[in-house]
C-alpha positions in Angstrom: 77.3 143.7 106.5 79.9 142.5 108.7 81.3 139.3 108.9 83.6 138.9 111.9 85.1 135.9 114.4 88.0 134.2 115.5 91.0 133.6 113.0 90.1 129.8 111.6 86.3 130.5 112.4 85.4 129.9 108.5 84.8 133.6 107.4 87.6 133.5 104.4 86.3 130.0 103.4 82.2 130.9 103.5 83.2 134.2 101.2 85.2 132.1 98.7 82.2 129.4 98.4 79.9 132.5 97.3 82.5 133.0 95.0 82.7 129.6 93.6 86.4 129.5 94.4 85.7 126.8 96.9 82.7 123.8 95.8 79.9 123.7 98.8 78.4 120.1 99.9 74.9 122.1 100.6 73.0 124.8 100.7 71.6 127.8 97.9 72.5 131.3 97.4 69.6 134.1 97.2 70.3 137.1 95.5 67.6 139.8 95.1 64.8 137.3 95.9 66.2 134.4 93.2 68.3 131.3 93.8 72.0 131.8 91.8 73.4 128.7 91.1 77.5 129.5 91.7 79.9 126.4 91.3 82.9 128.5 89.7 84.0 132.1 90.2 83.2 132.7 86.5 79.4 132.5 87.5 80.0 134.3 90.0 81.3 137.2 88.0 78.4 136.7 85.6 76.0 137.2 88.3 78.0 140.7 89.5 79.7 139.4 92.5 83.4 140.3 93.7 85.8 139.1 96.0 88.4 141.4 97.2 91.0 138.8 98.4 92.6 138.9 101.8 96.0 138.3 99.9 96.1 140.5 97.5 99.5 140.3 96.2 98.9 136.5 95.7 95.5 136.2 94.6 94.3 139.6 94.0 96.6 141.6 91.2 99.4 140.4 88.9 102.2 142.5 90.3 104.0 141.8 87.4 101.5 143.4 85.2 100.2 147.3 84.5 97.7 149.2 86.1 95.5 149.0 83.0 95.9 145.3 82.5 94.9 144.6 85.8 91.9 146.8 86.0 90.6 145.5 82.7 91.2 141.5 83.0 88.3 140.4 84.6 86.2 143.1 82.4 88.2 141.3 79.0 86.8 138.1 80.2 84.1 138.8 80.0 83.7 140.2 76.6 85.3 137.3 75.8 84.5 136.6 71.5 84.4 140.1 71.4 86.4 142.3 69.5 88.2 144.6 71.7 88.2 148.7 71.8 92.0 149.7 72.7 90.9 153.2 72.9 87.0 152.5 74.9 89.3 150.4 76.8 92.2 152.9 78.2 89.5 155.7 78.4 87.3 153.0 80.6 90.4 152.3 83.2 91.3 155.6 83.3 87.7 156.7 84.5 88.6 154.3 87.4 91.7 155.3 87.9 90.5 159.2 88.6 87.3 158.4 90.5 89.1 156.2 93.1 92.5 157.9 93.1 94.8 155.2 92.3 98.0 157.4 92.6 99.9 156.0 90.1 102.4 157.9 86.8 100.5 156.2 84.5 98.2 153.5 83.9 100.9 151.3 82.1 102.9 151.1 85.7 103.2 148.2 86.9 101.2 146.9 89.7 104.5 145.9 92.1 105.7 149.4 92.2 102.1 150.8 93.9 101.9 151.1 97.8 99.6 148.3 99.6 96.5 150.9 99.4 96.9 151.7 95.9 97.6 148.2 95.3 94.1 147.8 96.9 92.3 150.6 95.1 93.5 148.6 91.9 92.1 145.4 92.8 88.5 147.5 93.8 88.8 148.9 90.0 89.0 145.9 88.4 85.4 144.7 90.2 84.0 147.9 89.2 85.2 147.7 85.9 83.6 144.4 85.9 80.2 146.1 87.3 79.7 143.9 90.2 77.0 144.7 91.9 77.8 142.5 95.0 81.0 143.6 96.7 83.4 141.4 99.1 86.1 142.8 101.0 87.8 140.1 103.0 90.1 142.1 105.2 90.2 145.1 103.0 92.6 147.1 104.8 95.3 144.7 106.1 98.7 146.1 105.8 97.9 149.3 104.3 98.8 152.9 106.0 96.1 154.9 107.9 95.5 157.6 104.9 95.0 155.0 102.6 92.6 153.1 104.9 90.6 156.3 105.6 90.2 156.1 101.7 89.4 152.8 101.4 86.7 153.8 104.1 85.1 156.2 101.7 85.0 154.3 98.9 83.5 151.4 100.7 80.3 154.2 102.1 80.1 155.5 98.3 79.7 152.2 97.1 76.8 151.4 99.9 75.4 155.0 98.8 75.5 153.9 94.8 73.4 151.2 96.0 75.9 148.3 96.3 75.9 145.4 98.3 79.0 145.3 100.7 79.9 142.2 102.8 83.4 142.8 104.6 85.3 140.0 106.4 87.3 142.2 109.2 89.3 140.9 112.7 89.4 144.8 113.4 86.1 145.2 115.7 86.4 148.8 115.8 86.4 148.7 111.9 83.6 146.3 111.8 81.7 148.7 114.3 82.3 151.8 112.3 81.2 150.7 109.1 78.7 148.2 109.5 74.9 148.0 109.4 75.1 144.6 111.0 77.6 142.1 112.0 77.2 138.3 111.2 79.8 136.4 113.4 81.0 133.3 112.9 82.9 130.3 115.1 84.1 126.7 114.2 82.5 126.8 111.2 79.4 128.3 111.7 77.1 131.5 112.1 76.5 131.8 116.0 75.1 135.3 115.8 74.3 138.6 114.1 74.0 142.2 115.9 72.0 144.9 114.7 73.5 148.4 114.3 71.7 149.6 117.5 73.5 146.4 119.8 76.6 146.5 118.0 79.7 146.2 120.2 83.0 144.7 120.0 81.9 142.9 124.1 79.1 141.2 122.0 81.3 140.3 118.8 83.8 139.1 121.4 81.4 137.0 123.1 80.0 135.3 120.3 83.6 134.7 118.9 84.6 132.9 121.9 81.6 130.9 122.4 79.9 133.0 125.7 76.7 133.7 126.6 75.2 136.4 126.6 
């Protein structure tokens, strides 16, 4: 599922509340049928959501920090009490590592010294670590090459094959149309329409960005 408008139109800001990153006034969140109560990204996590961050340098990996320390946080924190396997651990981020191709010399490199992609493959591992189930990319391939976008592509279909839930928050309408089922699109705050895979057209995003009619 897509979720596309105008820069400023709310998209980032909706994501983050299903996060918990950001408190809502109103309103539930269904997942699977069953009302999730989510007031803090920890529930969140608990309930097997993600959020890819559109900064990911800022807000989505430690640069400072390894490969393996960055796949594994969310993952540690949530065994939190629990005594940790070194070994169970490496072998875990490792799988990740070689089933998304992180090109990286090690898993002990740190995060800073990756290209944007890889950078993004990283932050991907650490939510599959983590098994969400529920996957949000908000502008998942923002100031990456076109290789490592193609890949990012891939991954993103795998995941919808595997059977998870992907929401992606894009301002590239040909992205959007490519890869989406369905686009919800949003302006000044609020959902003003969603267009089946059959409709789906950047002239009908576009219109309900800008407030047309149609």
């Amino acid at each position: 599922v897509g979720l596309a408008g105008m820069v400023g139109s709310g998209r980032t800001d909706l994501v983050r509340m299903f996060f918990g990153a950001d408190q809502k006034q109103s309103g539930t969140l269904i997942i699977e049928g069953n009302e999730v109560p989510i007031n803090h990204p920890g529930q969140a996590i608990q309930a097997g959501l993600s959020l890819l961050t559109e900064d990911r340098q800022k807000t989505g990996v430690t640069l400072e920090h390894s490969v393996k320390w960055n796949v594994s946080i969310v993952n540690m924190a949530n065994s939190s009490g629990r005594v940790i396997n070194e070994r169970s651990e490496s072998q875990n981020v490792n799988h990740y590592v070689e089933a998304i191709d992180i090109k990286t010399p090690s898993m002990y490199q740190e995060v800073r010294f990756l290209s944007g992609g890889n950078q993004q493959k990283v932050v991907l591992a650490k939510w599959l670590y983590a098994n969400s189930n529920i996957i949000i990319f908000d502008e998942p391939t923002r100031g990456i090459d076109i290789g490592s976008k193609e890949e990012i592509y891939k991954l993103m279909v795998q995941l919808a094959k595997e059977g998870k839930y992907i929401l992606m928050v894009s301002s590239d309408m040909p992205e959007l149309i490519a890869m989406c089922d369905r686009v919800i699109v949003m302006r000044q705050g609020e959902v003003v329409g969603e267009i089946g895979r059959q409709e789906l057209s950047e002239e009908k995003v576009l219109t309900y960005s800008i407030g047309g009619i149609l």
